[in-house]
VMD Tcl script that draws the C-alpha trace (Angstrom):
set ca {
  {155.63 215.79 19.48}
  {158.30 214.14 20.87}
  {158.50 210.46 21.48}
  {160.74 208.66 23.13}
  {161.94 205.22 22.97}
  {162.42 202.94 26.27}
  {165.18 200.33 26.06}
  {164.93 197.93 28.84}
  {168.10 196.88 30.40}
  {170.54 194.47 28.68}
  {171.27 192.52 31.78}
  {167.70 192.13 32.54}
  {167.23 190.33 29.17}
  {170.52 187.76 29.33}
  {169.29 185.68 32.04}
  {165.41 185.14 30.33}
  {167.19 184.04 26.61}
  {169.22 181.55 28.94}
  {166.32 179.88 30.78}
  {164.43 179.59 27.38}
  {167.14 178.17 25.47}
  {167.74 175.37 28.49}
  {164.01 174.49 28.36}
  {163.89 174.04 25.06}
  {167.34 171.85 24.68}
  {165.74 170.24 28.00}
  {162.84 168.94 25.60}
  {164.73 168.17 22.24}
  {166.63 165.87 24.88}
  {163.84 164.23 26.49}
  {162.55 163.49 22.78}
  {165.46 161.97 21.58}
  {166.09 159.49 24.74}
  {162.14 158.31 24.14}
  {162.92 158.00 19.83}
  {166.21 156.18 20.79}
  {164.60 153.62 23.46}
  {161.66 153.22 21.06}
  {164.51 152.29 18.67}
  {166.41 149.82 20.85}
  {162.86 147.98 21.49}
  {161.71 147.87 18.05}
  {165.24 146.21 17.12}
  {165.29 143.80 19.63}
  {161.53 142.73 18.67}
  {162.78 142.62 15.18}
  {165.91 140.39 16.16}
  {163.08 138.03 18.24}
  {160.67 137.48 15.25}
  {164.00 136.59 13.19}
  {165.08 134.00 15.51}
  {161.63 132.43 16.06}
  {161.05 132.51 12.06}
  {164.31 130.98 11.93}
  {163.13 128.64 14.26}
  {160.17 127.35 12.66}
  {162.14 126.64 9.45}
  {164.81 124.23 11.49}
  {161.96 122.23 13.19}
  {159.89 122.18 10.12}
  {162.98 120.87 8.05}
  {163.76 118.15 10.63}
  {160.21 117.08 10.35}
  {160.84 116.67 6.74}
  {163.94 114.89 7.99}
  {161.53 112.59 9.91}
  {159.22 111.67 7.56}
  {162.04 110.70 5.14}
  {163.49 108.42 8.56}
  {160.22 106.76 8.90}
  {159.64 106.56 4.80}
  {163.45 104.62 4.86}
  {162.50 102.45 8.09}
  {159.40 101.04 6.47}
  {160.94 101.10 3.15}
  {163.98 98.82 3.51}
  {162.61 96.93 7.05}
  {165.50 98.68 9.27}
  {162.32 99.58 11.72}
  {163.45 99.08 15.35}
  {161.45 100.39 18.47}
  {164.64 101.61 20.03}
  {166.11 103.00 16.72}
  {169.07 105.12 18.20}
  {166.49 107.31 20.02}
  {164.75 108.33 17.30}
  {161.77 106.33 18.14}
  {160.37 106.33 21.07}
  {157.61 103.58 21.93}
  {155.86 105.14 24.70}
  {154.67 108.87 23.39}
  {156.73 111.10 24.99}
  {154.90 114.44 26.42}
  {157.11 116.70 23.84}
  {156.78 119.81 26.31}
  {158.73 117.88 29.01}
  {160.90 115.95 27.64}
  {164.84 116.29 27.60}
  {166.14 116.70 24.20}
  {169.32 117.03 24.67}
  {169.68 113.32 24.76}
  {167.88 112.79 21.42}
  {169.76 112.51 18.77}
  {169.74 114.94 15.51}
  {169.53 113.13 12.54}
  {170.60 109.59 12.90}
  {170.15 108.02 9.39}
  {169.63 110.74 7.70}
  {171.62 111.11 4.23}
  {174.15 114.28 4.88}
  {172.16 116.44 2.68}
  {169.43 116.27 5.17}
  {171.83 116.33 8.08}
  {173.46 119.57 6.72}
  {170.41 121.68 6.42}
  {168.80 121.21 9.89}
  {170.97 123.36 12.70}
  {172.55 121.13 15.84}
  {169.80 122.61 18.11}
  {167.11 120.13 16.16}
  {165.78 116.95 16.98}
  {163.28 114.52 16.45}
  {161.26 111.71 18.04}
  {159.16 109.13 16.28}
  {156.14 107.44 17.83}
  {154.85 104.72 16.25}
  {151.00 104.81 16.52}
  {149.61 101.40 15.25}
  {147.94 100.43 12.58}
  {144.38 102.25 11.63}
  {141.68 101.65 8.95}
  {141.17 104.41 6.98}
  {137.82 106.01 7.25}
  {136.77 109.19 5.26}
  {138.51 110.62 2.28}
  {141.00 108.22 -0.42}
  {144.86 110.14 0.43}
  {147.02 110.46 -2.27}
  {149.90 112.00 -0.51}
  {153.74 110.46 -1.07}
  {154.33 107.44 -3.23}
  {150.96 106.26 -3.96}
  {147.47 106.85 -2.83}
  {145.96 104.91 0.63}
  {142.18 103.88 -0.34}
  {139.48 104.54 2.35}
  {138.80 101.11 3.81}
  {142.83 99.95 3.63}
  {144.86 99.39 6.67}
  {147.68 101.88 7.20}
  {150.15 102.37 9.69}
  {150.91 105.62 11.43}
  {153.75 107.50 13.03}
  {153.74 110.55 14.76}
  {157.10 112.60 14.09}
  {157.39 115.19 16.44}
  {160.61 117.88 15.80}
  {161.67 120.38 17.81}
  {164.20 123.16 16.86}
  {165.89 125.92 19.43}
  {167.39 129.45 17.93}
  {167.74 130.80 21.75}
  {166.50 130.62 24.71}
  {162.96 132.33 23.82}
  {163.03 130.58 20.07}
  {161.69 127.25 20.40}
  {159.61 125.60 18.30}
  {157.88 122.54 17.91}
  {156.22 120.65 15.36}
  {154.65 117.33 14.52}
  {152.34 115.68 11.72}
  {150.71 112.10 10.95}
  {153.01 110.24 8.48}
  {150.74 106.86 7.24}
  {152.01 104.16 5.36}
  {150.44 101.15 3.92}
  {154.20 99.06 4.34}
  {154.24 97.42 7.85}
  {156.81 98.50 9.98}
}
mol new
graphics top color blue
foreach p $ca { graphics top sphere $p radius 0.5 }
foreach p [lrange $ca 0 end-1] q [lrange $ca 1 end] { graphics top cylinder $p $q radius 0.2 }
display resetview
């Protein structure tokens, strides 16, 4: 028996290799766009957690920055309701107000000055006086005894990386030396 062996055509089978080799380039291509965009997202979300970390640790230094302010105004009796616009006397709603007119660490030693970037400021409201009701503190130079009067401040800081990176903090600062 005699069998015998059909070839197909060798210009029938050049244009079908073609069309599968496009396809599949076609595909490795549309995979590595989607990798490369997932890429450039995940790096700028990366960049945007940086800056808003970075963020939070200026505005958390310049409330340290505060504290020590109000700690040195009550301390050596330079307290002054219109103390280079640091304080501010009438709460200020921190959301709207301008802070480019506040100034960044006025009276601060240069230690303090150097560590908190030029895009931080701070305000300092002055609450009033308040008895003590609860729990003793012993937080800072010595402890406040429930029952005692004590005088608050509200230091509010604020601290701006970009124009997506702000942050803002604040925290009750009491004293028992009146302002």
């Amino acid at each position: 028996m005699i069998y015998r062996q059909h070839s197909r055509s060798p210009r029938r089978q050049r244009g079908a290799i073609m069309a599968i080799v496009l396809i599949l380039l076609l595909v490795m291509t549309v995979i590595g766009v989607s990798t490369m965009r997932s890429s450039v997202r995940e790096v700028a979300m990366a960049g945007s957690m940086q800056q808003q970390e970075d963020a939070l640790r200026d505005a958390e230094r310049t409330l340290a920055m505060a504290e020590d302010q109000v700690d040195t105004w009550t301390t050596d009796g330079t307290f002054t309701p219109a103390g280079g616009g640091l304080y501010r006397a009438n709460p200020p709603n921190v959301r709207t107000t301008d802070w480019s007119s506040v100034t960044t660490g006025t009276g601060a030693t240069s230690g303090d000055s150097a560590r908190a970037s030029a895009a931080s400021n701070f305000v300092v409201i002055y609450v009033g006086p308040r008895v003590l009701e609860g729990e003793s503190l012993s937080e800072g130079r010595g402890v406040l005894v429930k029952g005692k009067e004590v005088y608050m401040f509200r230091p509010v800081a604020r601290s701006q990386q970009s124009e997506r990176a702000i942050r803002i903090v604040e925290s009750l600062y009491a004293t028992d030396t009146q302002p």
